[in-house]
C-alpha positions as CSV (number, residue, x, y, z in Angstrom):
1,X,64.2,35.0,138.5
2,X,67.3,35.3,136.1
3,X,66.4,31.6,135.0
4,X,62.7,32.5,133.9
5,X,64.2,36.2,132.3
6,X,66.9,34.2,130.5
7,X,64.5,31.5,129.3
8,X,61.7,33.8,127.7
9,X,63.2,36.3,126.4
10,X,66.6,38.1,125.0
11,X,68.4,39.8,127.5
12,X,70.4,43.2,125.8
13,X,72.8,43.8,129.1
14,X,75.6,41.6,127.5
15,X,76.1,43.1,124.7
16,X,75.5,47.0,126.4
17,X,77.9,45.9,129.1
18,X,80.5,44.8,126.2
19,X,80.0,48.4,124.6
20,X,80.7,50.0,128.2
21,X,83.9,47.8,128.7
22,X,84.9,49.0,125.1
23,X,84.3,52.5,125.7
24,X,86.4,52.6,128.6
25,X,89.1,50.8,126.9
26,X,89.5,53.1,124.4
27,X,89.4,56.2,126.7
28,X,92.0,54.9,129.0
29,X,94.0,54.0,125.8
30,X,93.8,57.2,124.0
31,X,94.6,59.0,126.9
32,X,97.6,57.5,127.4
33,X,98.7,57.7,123.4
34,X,97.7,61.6,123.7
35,X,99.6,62.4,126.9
36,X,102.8,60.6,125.7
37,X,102.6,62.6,122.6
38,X,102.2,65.4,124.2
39,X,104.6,65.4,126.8
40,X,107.5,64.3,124.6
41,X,106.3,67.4,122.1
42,X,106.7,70.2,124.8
43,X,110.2,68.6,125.3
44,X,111.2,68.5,121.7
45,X,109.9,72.4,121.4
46,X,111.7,73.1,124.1
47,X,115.1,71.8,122.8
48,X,117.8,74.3,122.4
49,X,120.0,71.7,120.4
50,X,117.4,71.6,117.4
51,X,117.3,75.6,117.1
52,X,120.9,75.6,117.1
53,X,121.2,72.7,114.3
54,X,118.5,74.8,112.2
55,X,121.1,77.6,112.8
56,X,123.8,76.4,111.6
57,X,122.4,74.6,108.6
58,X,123.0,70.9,110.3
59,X,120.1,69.4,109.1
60,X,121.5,65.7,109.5
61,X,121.5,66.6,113.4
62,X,118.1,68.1,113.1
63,X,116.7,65.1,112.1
64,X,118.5,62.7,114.5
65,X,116.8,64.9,117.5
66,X,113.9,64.3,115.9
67,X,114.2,60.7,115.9
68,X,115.0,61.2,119.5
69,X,111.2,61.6,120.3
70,X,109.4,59.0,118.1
71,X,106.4,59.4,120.3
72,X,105.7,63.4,119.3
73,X,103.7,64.3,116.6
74,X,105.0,67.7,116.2
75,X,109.0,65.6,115.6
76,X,107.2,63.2,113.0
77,X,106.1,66.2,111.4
78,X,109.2,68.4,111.0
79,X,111.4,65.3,110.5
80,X,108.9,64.8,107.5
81,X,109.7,68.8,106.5
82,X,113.6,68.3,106.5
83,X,113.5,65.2,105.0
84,X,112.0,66.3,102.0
85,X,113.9,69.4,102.2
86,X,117.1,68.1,102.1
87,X,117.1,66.0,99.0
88,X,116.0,69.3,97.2
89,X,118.2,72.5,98.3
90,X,119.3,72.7,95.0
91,X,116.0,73.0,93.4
92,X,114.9,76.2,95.3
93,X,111.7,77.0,93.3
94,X,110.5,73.4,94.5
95,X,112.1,72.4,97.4
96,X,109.3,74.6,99.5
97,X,106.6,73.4,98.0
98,X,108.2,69.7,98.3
99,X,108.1,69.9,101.9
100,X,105.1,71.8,102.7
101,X,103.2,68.5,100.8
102,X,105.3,65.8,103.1
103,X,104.4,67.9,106.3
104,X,100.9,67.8,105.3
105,X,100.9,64.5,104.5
106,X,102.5,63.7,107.6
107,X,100.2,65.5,109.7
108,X,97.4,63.7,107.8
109,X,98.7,60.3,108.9
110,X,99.2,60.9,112.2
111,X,95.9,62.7,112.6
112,X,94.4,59.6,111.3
113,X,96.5,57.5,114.1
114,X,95.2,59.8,116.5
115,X,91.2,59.0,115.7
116,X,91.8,55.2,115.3
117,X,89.5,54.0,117.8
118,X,87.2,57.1,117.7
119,X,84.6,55.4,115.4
120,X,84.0,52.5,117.7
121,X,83.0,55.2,120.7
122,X,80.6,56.8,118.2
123,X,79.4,53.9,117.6
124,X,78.8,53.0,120.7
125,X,76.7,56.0,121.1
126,X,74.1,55.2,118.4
127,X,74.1,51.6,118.8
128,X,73.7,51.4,123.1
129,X,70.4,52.8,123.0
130,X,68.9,51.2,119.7
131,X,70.2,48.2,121.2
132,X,68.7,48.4,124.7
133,X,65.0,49.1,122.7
134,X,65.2,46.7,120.7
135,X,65.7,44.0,123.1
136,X,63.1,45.8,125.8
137,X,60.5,45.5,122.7
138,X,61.2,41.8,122.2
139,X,60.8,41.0,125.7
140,X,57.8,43.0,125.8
141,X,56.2,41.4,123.1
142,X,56.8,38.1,125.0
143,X,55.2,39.5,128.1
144,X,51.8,40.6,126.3
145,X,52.0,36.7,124.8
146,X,52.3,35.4,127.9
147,X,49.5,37.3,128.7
148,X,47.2,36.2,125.8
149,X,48.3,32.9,126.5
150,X,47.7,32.5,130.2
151,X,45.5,35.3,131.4
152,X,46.4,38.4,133.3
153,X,49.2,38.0,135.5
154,X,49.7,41.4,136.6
155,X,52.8,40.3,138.8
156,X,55.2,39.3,135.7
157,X,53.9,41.9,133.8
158,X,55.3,45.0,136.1
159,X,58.4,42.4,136.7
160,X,58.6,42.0,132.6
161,X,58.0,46.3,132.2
162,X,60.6,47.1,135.1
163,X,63.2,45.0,133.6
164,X,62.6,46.8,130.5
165,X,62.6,50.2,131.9
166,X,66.0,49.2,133.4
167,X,67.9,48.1,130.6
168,X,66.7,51.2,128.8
169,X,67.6,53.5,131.5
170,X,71.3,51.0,131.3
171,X,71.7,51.8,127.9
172,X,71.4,55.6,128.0
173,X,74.1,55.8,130.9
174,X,76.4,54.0,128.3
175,X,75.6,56.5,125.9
176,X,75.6,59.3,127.1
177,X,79.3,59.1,128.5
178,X,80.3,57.7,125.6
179,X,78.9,60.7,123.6
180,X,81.1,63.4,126.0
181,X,83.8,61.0,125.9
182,X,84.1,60.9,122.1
183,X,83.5,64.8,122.6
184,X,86.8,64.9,124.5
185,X,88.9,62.9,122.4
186,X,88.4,64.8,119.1
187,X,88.8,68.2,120.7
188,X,92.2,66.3,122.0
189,X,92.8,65.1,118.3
190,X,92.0,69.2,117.4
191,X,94.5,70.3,120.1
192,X,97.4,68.2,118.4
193,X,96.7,68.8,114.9
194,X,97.3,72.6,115.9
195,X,100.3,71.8,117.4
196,X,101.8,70.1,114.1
197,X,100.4,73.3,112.1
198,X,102.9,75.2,114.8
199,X,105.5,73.0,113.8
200,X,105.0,72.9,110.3
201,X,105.2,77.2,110.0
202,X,108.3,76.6,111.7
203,X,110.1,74.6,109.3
204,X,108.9,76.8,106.1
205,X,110.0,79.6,108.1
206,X,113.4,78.1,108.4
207,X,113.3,77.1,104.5
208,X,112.2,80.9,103.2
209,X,115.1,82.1,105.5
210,X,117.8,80.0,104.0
211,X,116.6,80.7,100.4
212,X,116.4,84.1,101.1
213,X,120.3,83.9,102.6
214,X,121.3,82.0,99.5
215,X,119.2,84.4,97.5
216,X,121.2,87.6,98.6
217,X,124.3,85.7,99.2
218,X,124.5,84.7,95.0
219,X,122.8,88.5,94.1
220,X,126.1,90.3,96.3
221,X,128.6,87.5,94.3
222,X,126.7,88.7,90.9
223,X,126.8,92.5,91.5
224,X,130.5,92.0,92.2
225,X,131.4,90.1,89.1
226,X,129.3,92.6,87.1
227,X,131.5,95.4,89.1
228,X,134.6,94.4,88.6
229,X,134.1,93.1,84.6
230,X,132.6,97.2,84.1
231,X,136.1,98.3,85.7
232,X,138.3,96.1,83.6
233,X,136.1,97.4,80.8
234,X,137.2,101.0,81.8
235,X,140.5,99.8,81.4
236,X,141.0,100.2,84.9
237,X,144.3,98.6,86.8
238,X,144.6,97.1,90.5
239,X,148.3,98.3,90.3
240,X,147.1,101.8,89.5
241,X,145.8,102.8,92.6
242,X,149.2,101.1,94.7
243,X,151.1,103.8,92.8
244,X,148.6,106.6,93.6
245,X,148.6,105.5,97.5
246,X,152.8,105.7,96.9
């Protein structure tokens, strides 16, 4: 049976069993890659050391706890946000701006890392079906020959059309699991790009704040000076008021 199938005509199973194998792969694979990530991101949120390091303006020991969990997104994306805070503390009209760009670009990246693979599954979708047709339509147009050739044989022909039917029917169950799987992935992929958002509020929080401190911190030393050079223009005299306490 397999023998005379193979011999007259193309058989599409291979290749939709190679797309189901593929599909599979990837699910198992970015499962795993999104419940690492995932995991090791509800442990860096949940850090007290790196709230206590943003509080007292340790941003050296900010980042090495975020090198601590190389696997979460949402550390790849503040480490980004120090990083290119640091460097630019001085510069306070920039430095914000500076590292709201590197935590988007960050996040951009490791968005893309998350959807690598996530073409192939949509691919899968389109292609299973198309491919399962098109290899039911060349055997089918093999059959009819067969028939012109040697008369009816109505025995191969219901054995030609329920081989068909079944690598059609074959085809769809790859595809249609594929379709939800690829479904579930991205709305995975959404989930964590959320997360980093979460994470990236947090570090321009912690940057308005410290320019904000510096802000009123220089605008108390400035309405001192000006203070104390208004009294010395008064002719005013620290010793004076020792005498008058006397």
């Amino acid at each position: 049976r397999w023998y005379l199938y193979s011999k007259l005509s193309f058989h599409p199973a291979r290749s939709i069993i190679i797309m189901l194998l593929c599909a599979v792969t990837i699910m198992l694979e970015r499962c795993v890659t999104y419940s690492m990530a995932r995991k090791q991101s509800l442990k860096f949120s949940g850090s007290p050391a790196l709230y206590e390091a943003l509080l007292d303006n340790s941003l050296g020991q900010a980042m090495r706890i975020c090198a601590e969990y190389d696997r979460s997104h949402r550390a790849r994306v503040v480490s980004a946000g120090l990083q290119a805070w640091q460097p630019a503390r001085g510069a306070e009209t920039l430095s914000v701006e500076r590292s709201r760009r590197a935590m988007q670009n960050a996040a951009e990246r490791q968005i893309e890392e998350f959807k690598r693979g996530l073409w192939m599954l949509k691919a899968i979708v389109w292609t299973a079906p198309l491919v399962a047709l098109f290899g039911s339509l060349l055997n089918m147009v093999d059959a009819f020959e067969m028939w012109a050739r040697w008369g009816v044989n109505t025995i191969l022909i219901e054995y030609y059309l329920m081989e068909e039917l079944q690598v059609v029917f074959f085809g769809l169950t790859v595809a249609i699991p594929a379709f939800w799987i690829h479904r579930f992935l991205q709305a995975r992929v959404e989930r964590l790009a959320a997360d980093m958002e979460d994470s990236s509020w947090m570090v321009m929080d912690y940057c308005l704040k410290w320019q904000i401190e510096q802000a009123s911190i220089a605008s108390s030393s400035e309405t001192i000076k000006i203070e104390d050079d208004n009294l010395k223009a008064e002719g005013f005299k620290p010793q004076a008021l020792w005498l008058y306490a006397r």
